[in-house]
N, C-alpha and C positions, 0 to 999 in steps of 0.2 A: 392500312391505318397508321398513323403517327401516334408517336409515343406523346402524348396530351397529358397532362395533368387536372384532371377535376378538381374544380373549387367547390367548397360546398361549405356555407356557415352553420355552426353548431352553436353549443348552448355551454360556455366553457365556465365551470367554478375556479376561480382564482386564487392560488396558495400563495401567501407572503412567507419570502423567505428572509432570514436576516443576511446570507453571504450569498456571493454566487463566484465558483460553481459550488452545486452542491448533490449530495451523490442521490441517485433517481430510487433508492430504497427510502429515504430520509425524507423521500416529499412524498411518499404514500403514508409516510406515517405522519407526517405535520398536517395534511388532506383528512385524518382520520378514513382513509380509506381503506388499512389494515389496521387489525387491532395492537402489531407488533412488530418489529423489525425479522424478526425470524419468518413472520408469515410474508412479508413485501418481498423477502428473498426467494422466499420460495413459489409465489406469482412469477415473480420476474422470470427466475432461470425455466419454469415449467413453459412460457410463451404466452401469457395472458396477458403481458404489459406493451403499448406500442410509444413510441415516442415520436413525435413529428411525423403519424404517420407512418413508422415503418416499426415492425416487431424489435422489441430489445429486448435480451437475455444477459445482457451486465447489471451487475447487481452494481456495481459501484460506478455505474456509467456517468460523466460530468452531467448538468441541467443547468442549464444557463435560464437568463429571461427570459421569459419569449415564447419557450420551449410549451410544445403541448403535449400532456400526457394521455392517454389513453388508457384506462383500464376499469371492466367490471359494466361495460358501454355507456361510461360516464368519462368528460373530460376536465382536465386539472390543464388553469395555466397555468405556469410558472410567471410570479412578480417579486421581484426585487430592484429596490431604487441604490443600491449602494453601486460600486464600480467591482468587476473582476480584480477579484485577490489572491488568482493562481500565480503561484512564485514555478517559474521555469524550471523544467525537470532538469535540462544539463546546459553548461557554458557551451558558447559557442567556440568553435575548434579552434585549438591554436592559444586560445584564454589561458591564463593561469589561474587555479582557483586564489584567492589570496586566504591568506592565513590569518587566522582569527587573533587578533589585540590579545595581551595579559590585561587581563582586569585592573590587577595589583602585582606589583614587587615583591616577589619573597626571595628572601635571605634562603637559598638551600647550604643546606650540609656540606662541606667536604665528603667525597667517599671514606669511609673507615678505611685504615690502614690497613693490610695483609702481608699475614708473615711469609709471604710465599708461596704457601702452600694451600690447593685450593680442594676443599671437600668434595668427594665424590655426590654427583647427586643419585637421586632413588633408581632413572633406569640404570645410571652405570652400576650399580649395588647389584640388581639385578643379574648385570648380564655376568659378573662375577661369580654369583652366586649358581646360575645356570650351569657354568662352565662351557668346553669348548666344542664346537659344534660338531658333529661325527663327521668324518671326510667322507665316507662313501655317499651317506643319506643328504649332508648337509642343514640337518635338523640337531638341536639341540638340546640335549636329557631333560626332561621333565623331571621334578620330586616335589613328592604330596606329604 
């Protein structure tokens, strides 16, 4: 036998989405086919939810147009008329990211002057306060 795909037409209710993608927990809940977002996670990762077709277990899986859901042996299309508004996870190699504009111009401070001499801060306090660490052990006195 040849690996063949059956067609087969169903009876699909149709979710309007406002964006796409949008995560495949979020159109069970706009579907009213769970009562909550806690419960549509918990469908999903147990195995109860298919998506085109094939079992999904990502709670936060993309859902595009198109896309048919499966669960509960009822189907959910996915409809949205706007355009994908996923902004690219990373540049491409070699890119530099560019650096974000100042808004506004500010006037900063001069640094304060210093007379020199610069305050210990709290670990060097500490390791002072510790004192020196034992040569055989290499561990350092403890007091309570």
């Amino acid at each position: 036998m040849t690996d063949q795909e059956n067609e087969y037409e169903v009876e699909a209710l149709g979710v309007e989405v406002s964006c796409q993608p949008i995560e495949l927990y979020k159109v069970l809940k706009i579907a009213n086919a769970v009562s909550g977002g806690g419960e549509a996670k918990f469908a999903i990762a147990e195995g109860y939810v298919a998506v085109n077709g094939e079992l999904e277990q990502r709670k936060r899986r993309k859902v595009y147009d198109g896309d048919v859901i499966e669960f509960n042996n009822e189907f959910y299309l996915v409809l949205c008329d706007q355009p994908v508004t996923e902004v690219p996870a990373q540049a491409p190699a070699g890119a530099k990211a560019a650096k974000p504009a100042k808004s506004s111009p500010k006037q900063s401070k001069p640094p304060a002057k210093s007379s020199g001499k610069k305050k210990p801060s709290a670990q060097q306090k500490k390791k002072k306060a510790s004192g020196p660490a034992d040569q055989a052990t290499g561990r350092k006195p403890i007091s309570f």
